[in-house]
N, C-alpha and C positions, 0 to 999 in steps of 0.2 A: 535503473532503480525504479522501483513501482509505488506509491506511498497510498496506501486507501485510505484517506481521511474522507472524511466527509469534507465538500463544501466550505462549508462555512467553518470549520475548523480552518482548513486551509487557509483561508485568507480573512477571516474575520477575527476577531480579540483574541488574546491568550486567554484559554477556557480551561484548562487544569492548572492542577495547583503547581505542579513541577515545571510547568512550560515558560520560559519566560516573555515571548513573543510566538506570534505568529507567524507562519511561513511555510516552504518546502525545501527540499533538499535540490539544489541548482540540478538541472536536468533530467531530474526526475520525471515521472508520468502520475499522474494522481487517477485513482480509479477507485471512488469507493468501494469496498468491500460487500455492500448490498447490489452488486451490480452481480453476482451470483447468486444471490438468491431470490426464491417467488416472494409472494405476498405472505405465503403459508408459510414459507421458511424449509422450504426444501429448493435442492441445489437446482440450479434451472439447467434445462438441453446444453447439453457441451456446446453443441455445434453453436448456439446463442453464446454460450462464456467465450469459444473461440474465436468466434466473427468479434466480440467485442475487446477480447485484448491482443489478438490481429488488426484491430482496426487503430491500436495505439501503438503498435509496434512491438508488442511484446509477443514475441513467438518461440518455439519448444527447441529454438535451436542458440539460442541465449541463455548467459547469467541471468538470473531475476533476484535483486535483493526487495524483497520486501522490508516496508519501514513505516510508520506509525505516531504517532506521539509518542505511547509508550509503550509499545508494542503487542497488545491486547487486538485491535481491528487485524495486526499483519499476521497474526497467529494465525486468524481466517481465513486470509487471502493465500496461506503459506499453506495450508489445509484442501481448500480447493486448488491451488495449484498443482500440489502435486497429486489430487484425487485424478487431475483431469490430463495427466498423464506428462506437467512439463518436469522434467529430468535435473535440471539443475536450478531449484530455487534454496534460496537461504533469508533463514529472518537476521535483520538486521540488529543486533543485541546493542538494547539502549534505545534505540529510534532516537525521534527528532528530542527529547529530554536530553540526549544524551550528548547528538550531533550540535544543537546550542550552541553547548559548553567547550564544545571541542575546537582548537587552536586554525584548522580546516575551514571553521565557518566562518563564513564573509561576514566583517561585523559592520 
């Protein structure tokens, strides 16, 4: 599972209205979503997006569920994923709002 939060979402206050705390999803990878793009906001060198979600272990021969607060950032990450060629990604429907709430999460 890949969760692009930002930072400080991750692990700082609940910052949306729907979230009730802060956190990730147990064994997840966190990689914000701005780690694709330049400054100017175009997609940066694959071989740069490559090296860096090879360097977290996510590579084109895995599931990748992307996941989010509420799933707006993962849209992104689900966008360039599969622009840059990895074959089996899926957005997490609901993200972390959702997983919370769910019977799953460590309370």
């Amino acid at each position: 599972m890949f969760g692009p939060k930002l930072p400080r979402y991750g692990g700082g206050p609940a910052y949306h209205p729907l979230q009730m705390r802060a956190g990730h999803i147990e064994n997840s990878v966190n990689l914000p979503t701005m780690g694709f793009w330049t400054a100017e906001g175009f997609l940066k060198d694959p071989r740069a997006s490559a090296w860096l979600l090879e360097s977290r272990g996510i590579t084109k021969d895995k599931r990748i569920i992307v996941t989010c607060t509420t799933g707006q950032a993962a849209a992104g990450a689900w966008w360039a994923l599969k622009y840059l060629g990895y074959p089996n990604v899926v957005l997490h429907d609901g993200s972390w709002v959702s997983w919370e709430r769910s019977p799953m999460m460590k309370k």
